[in-house]
C-alpha positions as a LaTeX table, in Angstrom:
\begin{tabular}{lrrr}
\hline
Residue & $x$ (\AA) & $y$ (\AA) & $z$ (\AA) \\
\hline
Unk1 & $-18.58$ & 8.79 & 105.77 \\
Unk2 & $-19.17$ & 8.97 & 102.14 \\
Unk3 & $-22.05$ & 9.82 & 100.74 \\
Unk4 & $-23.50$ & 7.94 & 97.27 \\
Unk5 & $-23.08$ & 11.52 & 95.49 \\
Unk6 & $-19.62$ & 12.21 & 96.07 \\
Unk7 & $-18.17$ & 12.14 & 92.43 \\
Unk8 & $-15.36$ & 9.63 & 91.98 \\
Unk9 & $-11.67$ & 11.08 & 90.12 \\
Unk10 & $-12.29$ & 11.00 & 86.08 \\
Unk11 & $-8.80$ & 9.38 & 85.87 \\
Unk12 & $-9.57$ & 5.69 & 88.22 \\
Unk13 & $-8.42$ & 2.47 & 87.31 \\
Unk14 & $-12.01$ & 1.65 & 88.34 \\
Unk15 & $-14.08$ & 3.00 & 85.56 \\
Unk16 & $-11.50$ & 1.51 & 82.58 \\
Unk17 & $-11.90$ & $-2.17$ & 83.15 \\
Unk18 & $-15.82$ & $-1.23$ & 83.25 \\
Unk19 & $-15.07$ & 0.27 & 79.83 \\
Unk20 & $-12.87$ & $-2.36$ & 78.33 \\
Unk21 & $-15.40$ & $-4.63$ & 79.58 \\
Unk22 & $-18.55$ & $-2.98$ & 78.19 \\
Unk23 & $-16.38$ & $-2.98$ & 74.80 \\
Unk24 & $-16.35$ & $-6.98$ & 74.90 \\
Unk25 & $-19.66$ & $-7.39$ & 75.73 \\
Unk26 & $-20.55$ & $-5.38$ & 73.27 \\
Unk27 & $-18.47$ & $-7.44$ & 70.45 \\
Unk28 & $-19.72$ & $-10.31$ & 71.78 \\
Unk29 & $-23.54$ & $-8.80$ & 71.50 \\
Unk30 & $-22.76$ & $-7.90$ & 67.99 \\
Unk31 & $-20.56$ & $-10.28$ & 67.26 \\
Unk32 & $-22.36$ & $-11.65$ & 64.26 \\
Unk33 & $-22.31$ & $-7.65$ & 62.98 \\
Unk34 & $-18.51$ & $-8.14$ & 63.71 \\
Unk35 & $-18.37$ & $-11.43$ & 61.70 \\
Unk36 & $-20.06$ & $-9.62$ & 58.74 \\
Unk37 & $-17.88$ & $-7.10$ & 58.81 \\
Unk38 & $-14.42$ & $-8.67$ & 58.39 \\
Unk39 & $-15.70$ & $-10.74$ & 55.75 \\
Unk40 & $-17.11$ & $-8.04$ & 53.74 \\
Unk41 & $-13.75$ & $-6.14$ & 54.57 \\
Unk42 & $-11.82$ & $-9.14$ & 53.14 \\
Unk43 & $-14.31$ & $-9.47$ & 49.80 \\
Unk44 & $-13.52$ & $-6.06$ & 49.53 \\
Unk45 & $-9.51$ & $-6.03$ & 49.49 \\
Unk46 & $-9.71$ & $-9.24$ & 47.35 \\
Unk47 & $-11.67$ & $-7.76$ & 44.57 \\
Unk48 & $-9.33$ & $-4.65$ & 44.61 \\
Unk49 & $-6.55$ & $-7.03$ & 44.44 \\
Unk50 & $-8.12$ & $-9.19$ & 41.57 \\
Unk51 & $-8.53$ & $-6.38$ & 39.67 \\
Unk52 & $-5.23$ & $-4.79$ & 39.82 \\
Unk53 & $-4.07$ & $-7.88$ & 38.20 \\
Unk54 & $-6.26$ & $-7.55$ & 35.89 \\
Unk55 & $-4.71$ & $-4.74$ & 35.11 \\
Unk56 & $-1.35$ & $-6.11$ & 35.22 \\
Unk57 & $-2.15$ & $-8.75$ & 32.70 \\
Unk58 & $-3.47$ & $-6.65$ & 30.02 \\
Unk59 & $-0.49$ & $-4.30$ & 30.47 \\
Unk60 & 1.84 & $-7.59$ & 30.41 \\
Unk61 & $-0.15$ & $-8.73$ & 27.10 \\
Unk62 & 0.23 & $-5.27$ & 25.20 \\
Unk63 & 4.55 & $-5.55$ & 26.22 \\
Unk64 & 4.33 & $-9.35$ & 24.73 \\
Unk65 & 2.78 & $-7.36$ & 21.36 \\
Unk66 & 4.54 & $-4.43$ & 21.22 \\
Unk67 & 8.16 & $-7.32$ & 21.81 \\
Unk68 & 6.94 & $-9.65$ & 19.44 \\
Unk69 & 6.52 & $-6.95$ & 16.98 \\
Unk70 & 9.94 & $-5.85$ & 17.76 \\
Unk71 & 11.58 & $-8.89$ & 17.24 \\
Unk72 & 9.83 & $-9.44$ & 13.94 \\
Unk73 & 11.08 & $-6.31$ & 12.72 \\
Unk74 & 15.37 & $-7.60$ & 13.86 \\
Unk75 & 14.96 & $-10.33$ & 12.21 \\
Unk76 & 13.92 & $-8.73$ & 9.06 \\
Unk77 & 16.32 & $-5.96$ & 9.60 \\
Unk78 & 18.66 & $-8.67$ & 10.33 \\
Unk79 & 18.22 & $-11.12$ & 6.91 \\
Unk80 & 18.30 & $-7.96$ & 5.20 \\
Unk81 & 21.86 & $-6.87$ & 6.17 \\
Unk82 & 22.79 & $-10.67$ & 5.43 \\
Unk83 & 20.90 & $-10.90$ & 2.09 \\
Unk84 & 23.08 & $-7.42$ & 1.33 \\
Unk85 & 26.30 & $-8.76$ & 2.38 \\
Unk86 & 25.93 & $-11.61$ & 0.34 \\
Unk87 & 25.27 & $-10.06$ & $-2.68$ \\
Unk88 & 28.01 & $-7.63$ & $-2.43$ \\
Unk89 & 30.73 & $-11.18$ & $-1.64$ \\
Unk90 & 29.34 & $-11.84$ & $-4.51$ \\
Unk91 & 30.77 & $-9.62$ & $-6.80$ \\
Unk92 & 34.09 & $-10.23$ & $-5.64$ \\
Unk93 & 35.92 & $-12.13$ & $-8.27$ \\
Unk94 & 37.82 & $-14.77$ & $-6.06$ \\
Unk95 & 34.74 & $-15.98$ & $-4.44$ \\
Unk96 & 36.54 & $-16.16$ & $-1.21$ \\
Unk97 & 34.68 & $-13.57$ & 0.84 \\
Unk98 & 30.99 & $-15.13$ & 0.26 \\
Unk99 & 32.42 & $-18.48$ & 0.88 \\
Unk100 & 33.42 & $-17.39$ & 4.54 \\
Unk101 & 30.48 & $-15.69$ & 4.92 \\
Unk102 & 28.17 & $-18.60$ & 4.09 \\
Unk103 & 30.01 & $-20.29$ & 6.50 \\
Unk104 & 29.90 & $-17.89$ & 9.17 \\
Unk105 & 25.85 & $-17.63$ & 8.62 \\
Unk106 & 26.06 & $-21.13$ & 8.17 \\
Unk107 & 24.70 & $-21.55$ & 4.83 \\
Unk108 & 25.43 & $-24.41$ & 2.46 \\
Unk109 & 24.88 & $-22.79$ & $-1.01$ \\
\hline
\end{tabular}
């Protein structure tokens, strides 16, 4: 016969569903708590999200400067060398070296 005060083995199938169980009803006691949670959780990562794009887009906006800069400074550098290679056809006597340049630049003058 077994007595009420005989200890049961820590390891029985019979005390996890109890467990498992008392974990439900507890997220269904606090499931409002639970509710709260997540959402806050989800505010959370969004925010951290939002603002490393933030981040991103001023990054993005100081590499449009800095390229725009850039390209303003090959296109002078570019008319430049042009302007110089002009003048120097120029001095040739035949004319027939700044002719095919203007052409090549496509110039009409």
């Amino acid at each position: 016969m077994a007595s009420p005060s005989t200890p049961r083995p820590v390891g029985s199938t019979a005390q996890n569903p109890k467990r498992s169980l008392g974990f439900i009803a507890n997220a269904k006691k606090h499931k409002h708590s639970f509710i709260q949670f997540f959402a806050m959780s989800g505010i959370l990562l969004l925010s951290v999200r939002s603002l490393g794009q933030k981040y991103r887009i001023h990054d993005l906006q100081e590499d449009t400067s800095a390229l725009k800069e850039e390209q303003e400074s090959l296109t002078n550098r570019m008319n430049n060398i042009k302007h110089s290679l002009l003048h120097e056809a120029s001095l040739e006597p035949t004319g027939l070296f700044a002719s095919r340049l203007r052409h090549l630049f496509g110039e009409e003058s």
